[in-house]
N, C-alpha and C positions, 0 to 999 in steps of 0.2 A: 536877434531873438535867442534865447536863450535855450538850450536842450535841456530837458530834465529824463533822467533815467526813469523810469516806473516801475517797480518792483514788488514784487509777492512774499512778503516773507516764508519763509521757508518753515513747512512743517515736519514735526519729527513723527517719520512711519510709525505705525502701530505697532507693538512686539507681536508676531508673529503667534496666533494661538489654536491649538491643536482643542479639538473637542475630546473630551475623555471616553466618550461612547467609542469614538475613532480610533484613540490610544488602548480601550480594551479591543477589539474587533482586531487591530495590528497585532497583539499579542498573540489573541489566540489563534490567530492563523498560523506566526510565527510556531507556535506549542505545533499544530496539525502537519506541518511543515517537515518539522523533525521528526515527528513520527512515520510520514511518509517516508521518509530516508532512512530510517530504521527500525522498519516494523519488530511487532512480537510475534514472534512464532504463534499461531494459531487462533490469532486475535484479530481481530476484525472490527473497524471503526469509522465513524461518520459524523460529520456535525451537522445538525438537527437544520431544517430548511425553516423554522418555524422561529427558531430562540438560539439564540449567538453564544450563548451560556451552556447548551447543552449538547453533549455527543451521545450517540447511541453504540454503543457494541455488544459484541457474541465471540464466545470464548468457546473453542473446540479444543476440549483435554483429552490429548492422546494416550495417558498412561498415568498408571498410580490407581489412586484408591478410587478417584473419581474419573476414570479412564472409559472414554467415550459420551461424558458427557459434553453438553450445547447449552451454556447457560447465557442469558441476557442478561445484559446491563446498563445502567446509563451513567456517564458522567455528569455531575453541575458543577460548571465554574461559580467562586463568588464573585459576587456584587462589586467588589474592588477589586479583581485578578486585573494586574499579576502583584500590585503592592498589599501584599495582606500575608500574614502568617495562618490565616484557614486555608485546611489542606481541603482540595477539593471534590466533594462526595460522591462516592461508587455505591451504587443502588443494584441489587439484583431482583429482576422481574418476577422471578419465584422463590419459593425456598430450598435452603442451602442446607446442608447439614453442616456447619462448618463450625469450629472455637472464634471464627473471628467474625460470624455474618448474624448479626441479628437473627434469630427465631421468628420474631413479629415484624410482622409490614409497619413502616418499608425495611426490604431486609438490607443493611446499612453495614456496607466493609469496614470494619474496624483499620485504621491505617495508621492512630495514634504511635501502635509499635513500631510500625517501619519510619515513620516522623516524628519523633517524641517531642522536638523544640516547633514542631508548626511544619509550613510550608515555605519556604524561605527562597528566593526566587535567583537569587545571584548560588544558590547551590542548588536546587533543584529544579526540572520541569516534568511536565507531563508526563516526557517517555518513560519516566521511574514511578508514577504511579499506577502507570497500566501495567510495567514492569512487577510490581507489586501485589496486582491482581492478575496476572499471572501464578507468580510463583508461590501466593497461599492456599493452591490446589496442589502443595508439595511441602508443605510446612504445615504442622497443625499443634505447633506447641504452642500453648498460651496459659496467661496466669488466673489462676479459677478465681480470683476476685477480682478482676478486673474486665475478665472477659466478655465480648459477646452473647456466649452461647456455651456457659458452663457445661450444660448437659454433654456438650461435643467433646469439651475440656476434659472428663473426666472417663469417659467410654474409652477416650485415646488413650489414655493413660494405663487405665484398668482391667477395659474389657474390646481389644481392639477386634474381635471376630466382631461384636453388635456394632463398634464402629466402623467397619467396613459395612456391614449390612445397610446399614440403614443413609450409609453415601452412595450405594449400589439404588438402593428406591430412589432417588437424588437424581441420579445419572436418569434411572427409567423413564421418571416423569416430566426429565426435561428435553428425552428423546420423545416420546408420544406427544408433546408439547409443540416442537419444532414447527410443523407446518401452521401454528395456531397463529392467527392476528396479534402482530404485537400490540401493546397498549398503546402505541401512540401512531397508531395507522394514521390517524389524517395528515402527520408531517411526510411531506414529499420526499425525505430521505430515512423516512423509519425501514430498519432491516428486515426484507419477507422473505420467507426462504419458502420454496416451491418444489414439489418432487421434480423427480429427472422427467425431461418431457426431449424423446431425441429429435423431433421436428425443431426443438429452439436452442437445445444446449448442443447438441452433437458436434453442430455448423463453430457455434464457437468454441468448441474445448478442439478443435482442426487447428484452431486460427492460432490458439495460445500454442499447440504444440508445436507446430510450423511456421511460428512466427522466426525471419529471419535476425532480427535485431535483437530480440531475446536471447537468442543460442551465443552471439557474439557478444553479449555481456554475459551470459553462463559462463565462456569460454575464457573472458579476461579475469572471471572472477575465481576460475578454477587455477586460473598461472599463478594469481596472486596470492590463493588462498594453500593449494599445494593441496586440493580436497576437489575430486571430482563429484560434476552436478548432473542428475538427471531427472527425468521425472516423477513427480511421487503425487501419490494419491495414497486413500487409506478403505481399506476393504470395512465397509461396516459390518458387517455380519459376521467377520472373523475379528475386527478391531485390528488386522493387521498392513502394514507399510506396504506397498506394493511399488515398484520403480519398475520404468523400463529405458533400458540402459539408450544412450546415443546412438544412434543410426547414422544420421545426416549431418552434414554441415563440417565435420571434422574439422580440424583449428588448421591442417595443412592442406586443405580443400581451398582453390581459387576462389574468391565471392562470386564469379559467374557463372563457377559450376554449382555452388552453393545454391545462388536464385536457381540455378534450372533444375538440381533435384527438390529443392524445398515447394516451389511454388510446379512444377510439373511443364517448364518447357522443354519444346522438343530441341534436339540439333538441328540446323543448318543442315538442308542435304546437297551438299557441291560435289556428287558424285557424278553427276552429269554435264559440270563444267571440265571442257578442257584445258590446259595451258594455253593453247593458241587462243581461243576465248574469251579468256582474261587477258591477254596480252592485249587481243584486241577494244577489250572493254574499256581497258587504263586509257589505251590513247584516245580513243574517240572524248573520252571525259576532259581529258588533258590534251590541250594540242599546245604544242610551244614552237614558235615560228618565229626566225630572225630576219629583219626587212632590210631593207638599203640603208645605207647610215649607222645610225646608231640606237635608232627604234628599236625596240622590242615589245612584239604583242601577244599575251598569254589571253586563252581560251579557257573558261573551267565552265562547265554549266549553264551556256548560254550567257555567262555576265565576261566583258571585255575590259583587260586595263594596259594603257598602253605609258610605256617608260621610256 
């Protein structure tokens, strides 16, 4: 009888294929990612629980014209981020006095200046555009035909007392504002700011100050940086910096002594052990006994092993 092989021809796998909703969502985490790893000073950010496209943030300017203001804003990614040369759009929640922020809702950050060729992805990311809305709270030259918000453009120029004044109303209204609901309260990660309440924040502003792992990256980051780092907060009603220098944890501090002053353990008290004591404690723990032959049987804590 004769054998016949039976065989399957062989099919060629499918090319492996990524959904592009997937390959945007990988992006923008990647973008969140590095902004994590290197925040902006005073800037504060979240991506929206509700739309994959949208972050929320709040911008605390510590100095300059507009110095102590709290302004809102939201990012929108486009519709094809990260292949698309549209840069993408900074919205502020209120009005701005600014040469670069729209007057009329929505009030829309001009950023054309800082990206005049687009958004271009193999040279820019995220971090440069919040970078960007950043530091147009410190820049306010612009070209009065092109601009935003000529009126701003030109106050700057000609009569900078009424444009400070009227970035001072700016700052006001965006302090009296703060505790207000933002606009998009129903998304589970929209930013609420709440007055100081010390039954809830106290316990945690302990935690952040006493956290042991934080000091010992403060600590590496002060070898490296050759700048020491301490705590800082900012006084609102004076608008000024307040620190208060290290206490604890010292970079030539043991980490045991570290946990026991950070977190409040007590010492050991072996003032009422004697030598004799101890002497006796080790043995009883430890018996080592040699038998006839060449056996040998150790004792450690009620477990026996015999060699």
């Amino acid at each position: 009888m004769e054998a016949y092989e039976l065989g399957e021809e062989a099919k060629v796998p499918e090319k492996l294929s990524i959904k592009s909703g997937i390959k945007i969502r990988h992006a923008i985490d990647t973008e969140y990612a590095r902004v994590c790893r290197s925040p902006v000073d005073g800037l504060y950010i979240v991506p929206s629980f509700n739309d994959v496209y949208v972050w929320f943030g709040i911008l605390f300017v510590r100095r300059g014209y507009y110095g102590g203001g709290i302004f809102r804003f939201t990012l929108k990614f486009p519709n094809d981020f990260p292949n698309t040369r549209t840069i993408p759009t900074v919205t502020f929640e209120s009005y701005v006095f600014h040469p670069s922020i729209s007057p009329k809702s929505p009030h829309i950050l001009d950023l054309k200046k800082t990206f005049p060729d687009g958004f271009k992805k193999e040279k820019h990311n995220i971090l440069n555009i919040l970078i960007a809305v950043q530091r147009i709270f410190f820049s306010y030259e612009a070209e009065l035909g092109s601009c935003s918000n000529p009126e701003a453009a030109i106050l700057w120029k000609e009569h900078k007392d009424k444009f400070k004044a009227l970035c001072e109303d700016c700052v006001n209204t965006s302090r009296a504002q703060v505790y207000d609901d933002p606009p998009h309260m129903e998304d589970a990660n929209a930013i609420k700011l709440t007055p100081w309440d010390s039954s809830i924040h106290e316990a945690a502003r302990e935690r952040m100050m006493n956290f042991c792992g934080t000091q010992e990256k403060s600590s590496w980051w002060e070898r490296s940086s050759g700048k020491q780092q301490g705590f800082s907060w900012i006084d609102t009603d004076r608008m000024l910096f307040m620190t208060e220098p290290k206490t604890l944890m010292e970079e030539d501090m043991p980490p045991s002594e570290r946990d026991r002053v950070a977190f409040g353990i007590e010492r050991l008290d072996l003032s009422g052990v004697s030598p004799e004591d101890e002497q006796e404690s080790t043995s009883s723990r430890t018996n080592t006994k040699l038998s006839e032959g060449s056996d040998i049987s150790l004792s450690s804590n009620g477990n026996s092993v015999v060699i």
